[in-house]
N, C-alpha and C positions, 0 to 999 in steps of 0.2 A: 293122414295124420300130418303129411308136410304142411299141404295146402290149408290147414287149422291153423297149424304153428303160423304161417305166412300170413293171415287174412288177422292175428291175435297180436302179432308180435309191433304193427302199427298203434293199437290200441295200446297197446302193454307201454309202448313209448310217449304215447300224451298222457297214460296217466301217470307215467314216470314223471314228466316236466310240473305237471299238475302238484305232483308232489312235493317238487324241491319248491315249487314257489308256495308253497302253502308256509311248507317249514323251514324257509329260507333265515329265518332270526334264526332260526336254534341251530339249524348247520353252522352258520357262521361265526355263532358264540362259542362251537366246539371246534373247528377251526382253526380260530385264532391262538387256542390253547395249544394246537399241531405244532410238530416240530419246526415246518416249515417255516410257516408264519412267524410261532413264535422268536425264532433266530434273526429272520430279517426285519421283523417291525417290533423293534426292541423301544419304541421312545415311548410309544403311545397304543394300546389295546385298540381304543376303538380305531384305528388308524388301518390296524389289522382285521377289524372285524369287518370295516367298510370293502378293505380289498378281498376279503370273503365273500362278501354279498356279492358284487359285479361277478364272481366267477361262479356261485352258484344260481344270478340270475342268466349266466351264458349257458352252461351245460342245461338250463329249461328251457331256453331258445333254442339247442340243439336236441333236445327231446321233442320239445314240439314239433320237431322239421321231421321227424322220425327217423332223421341220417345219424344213428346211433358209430357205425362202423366208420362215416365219410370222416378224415383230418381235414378235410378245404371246405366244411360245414362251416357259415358263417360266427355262427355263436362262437367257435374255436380262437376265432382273430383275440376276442377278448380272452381267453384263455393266456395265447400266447404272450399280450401284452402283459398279464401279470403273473402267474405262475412264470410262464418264459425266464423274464426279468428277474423274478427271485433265485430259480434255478442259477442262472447264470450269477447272480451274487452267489450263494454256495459255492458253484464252481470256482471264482477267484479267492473266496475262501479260502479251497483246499481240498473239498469233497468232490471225490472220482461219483463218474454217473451212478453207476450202484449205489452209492448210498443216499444220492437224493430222486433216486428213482423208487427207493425202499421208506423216503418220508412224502412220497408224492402216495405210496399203496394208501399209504397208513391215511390218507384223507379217506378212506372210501367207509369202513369199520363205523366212525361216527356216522355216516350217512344212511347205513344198512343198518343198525341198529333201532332207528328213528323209524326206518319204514317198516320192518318187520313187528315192529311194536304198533306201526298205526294197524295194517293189516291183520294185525294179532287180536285189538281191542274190535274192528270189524268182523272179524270170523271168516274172513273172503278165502273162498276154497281156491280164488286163482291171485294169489300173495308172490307164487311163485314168478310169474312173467313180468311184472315190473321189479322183482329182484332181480331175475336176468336180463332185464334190459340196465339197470341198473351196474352191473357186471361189464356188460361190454360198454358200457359210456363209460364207467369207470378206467376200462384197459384204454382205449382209443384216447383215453386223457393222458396217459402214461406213455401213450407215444408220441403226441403232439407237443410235450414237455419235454421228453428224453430229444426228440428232434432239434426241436427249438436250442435245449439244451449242449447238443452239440455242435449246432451251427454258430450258437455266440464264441463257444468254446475256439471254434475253429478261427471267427473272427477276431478273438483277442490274443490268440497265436500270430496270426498276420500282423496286426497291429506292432507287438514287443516286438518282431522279427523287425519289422520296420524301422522301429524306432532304435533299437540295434544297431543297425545299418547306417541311421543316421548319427547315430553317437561314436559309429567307425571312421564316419567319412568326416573328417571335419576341415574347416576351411580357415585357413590363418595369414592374416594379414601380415607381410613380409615390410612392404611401407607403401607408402600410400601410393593406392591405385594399382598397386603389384599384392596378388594372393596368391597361397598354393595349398594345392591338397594331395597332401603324402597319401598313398592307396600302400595299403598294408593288406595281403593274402590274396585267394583269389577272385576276378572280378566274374560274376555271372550277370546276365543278363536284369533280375532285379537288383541287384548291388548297383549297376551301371547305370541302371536309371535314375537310382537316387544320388551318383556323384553327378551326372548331368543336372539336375533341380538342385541342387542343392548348389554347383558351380555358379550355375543361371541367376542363383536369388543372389548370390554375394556377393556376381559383377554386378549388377544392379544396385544392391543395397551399399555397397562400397565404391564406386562408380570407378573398378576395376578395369585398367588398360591393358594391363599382363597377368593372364593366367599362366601358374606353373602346375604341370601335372606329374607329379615325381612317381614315379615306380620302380623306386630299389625294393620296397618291400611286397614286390610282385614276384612270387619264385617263377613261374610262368608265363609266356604270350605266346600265345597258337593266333589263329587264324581269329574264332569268335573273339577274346580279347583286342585283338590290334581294329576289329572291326568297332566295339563299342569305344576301341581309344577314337577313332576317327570322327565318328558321328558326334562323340564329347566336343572336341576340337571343331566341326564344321559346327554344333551348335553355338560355341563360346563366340566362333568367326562371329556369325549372324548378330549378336549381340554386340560387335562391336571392342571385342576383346582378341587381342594376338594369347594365343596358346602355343606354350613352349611343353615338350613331353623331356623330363631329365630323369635319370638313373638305369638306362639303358645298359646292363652290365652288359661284358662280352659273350658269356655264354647266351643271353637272350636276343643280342643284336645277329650271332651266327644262326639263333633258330629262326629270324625275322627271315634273314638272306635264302636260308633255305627250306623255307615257306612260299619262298618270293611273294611275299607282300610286300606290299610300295609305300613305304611313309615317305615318297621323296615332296610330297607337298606340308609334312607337316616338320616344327623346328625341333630341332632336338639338341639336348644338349648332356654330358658326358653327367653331371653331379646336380643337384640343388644349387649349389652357389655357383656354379658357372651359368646356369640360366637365370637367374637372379641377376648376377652384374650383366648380362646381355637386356635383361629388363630395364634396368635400370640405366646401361647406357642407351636404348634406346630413350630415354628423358632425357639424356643429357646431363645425367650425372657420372662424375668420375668416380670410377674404383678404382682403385689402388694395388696393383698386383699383388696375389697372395705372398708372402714368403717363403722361399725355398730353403726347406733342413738343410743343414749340414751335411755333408755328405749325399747330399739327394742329385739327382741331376734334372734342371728344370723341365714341365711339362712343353 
């Protein structure tokens, strides 16, 4: 009985494809009316009906192949290109997988109906095995989308994470040729990479002599921090920029010491405007000492 099922279930598959290409208008006219469609190709019907046809000319390419269960069946590429694509529009939407994993079923209902009617008006005693191959093309479509689905998902996570990151780090020109970038919380390894590019583009774009790298609003330096402060600084070097590190409070300068990590190569300075007037007289401009409160005793 298996080796029936096995020697039926190839045939069961071309004339599955067979069939979508026969009734490919009328799939696609039912389709578009889907929720899927209908939601993301709001301007224009036949816009939707077109990107229906390509996707049930794919799943006949993959009937034809008889890789009903394979997701890396070529016909699927197209799949992914446009179901993919809308899924992920839904997702930025607003709709968690479930629910557009529940408008991705809901394509199959029009297409089983179409066929149980052709094979209904034929009288064919074996109707059932291109409904089941019908089935499992239909589920392996629902993973190739839910996949795809969470991979953009994952990718536009990465992306606002990023862009996050780069809306944290920002870089402010102090006067010309002197920039700094206040680092606020703590630095990880992706964080550090984007104050390094993002340093790199400003000495450049601003044609920056002095970098200031403030970290009062760094509650912490261990070991990996003091390491990405370094490599920031030997990159700014190479580019032809002096890198000053300021906001060194006391309790982080004692965990530096007793870490014993070596910033003895790199400049540091007590405040933001103490490295600023050391920038600055490095050009050869005067600053003017700060003034000392009343009652204060000078630094």
């Amino acid at each position: 009985m298996q080796v029936a099922e096995q020697n039926t279930a190839p045939e069961a598959a071309k004339e599955l494809g067979a069939f979508l290409e026969r009734r490919r208008e009328q799939i696609a006219q039912r389709w578009a009316d889907a929720t899927l469609f209908r939601t993301v190709f709001t301007v224009s019907r036949d816009e939707a009906v077109e990107a229906c046809k390509a996707v049930v000319d794919a799943l006949a390419d993959v009937a034809r192949s008889g890789r009903l269960e394979d997701v890396a069946a070529p016909g699927f590429d197209t799949v992914r290109d446009q179901l993919g694509r809308m899924a992920g529009s839904r997702a930025q939407a607003g709709f968690d997988p479930a629910h557009i994993d529940g408008e991705v079923v809901g394509l199959r209902e029009p297409v089983a109906a179409l066929l149980r009617a052709e094979f209904a008006e034929a009288a064919d005693p074996d109707a059932h095995a291109p409904t089941l191959a019908l089935a499992v093309l239909m589920g392996t479509l629902r993973l190739v989308v839910m996949n795809t689905t969470v991979h953009a998902g994952q990718e536009l996570i990465s992306r606002q994470r990023r862009q996050m990151l780069e809306v944290a780090t920002p870089v402010i020109s102090l006067w010309q040729g002197v920039v700094a970038v206040p680092l606020i919380g703590t630095l990880d390894s992706a964080r550090s990479q984007v104050v390094m590019e993002t340093l790199l583009d400003a000495i450049v774009d601003q044609r920056a002599a002095h970098v200031i790298l403030d970290i009062t609003g760094v509650p912490t330096v261990d070991s990996l921090v003091a390491q990405h402060l370094m490599k920031t600084v030997a990159a700014a070097r190479l580019m032809g920029a002096e890198c000053i590190i300021s906001g060194i409070r006391p309790a982080i300068a004692q965990t530096i010491v007793q870490l014993g990590i070596d910033l003895g190569s790199i400049l540091t300075r007590a405040t933001l405007a103490d490295a600023l007037a050391h920038a600055l007289g490095r050009q050869d401009i005067a600053v003017p000492p700060r003034p000392v409160a009343v009652g204060a005793s000078p630094r």
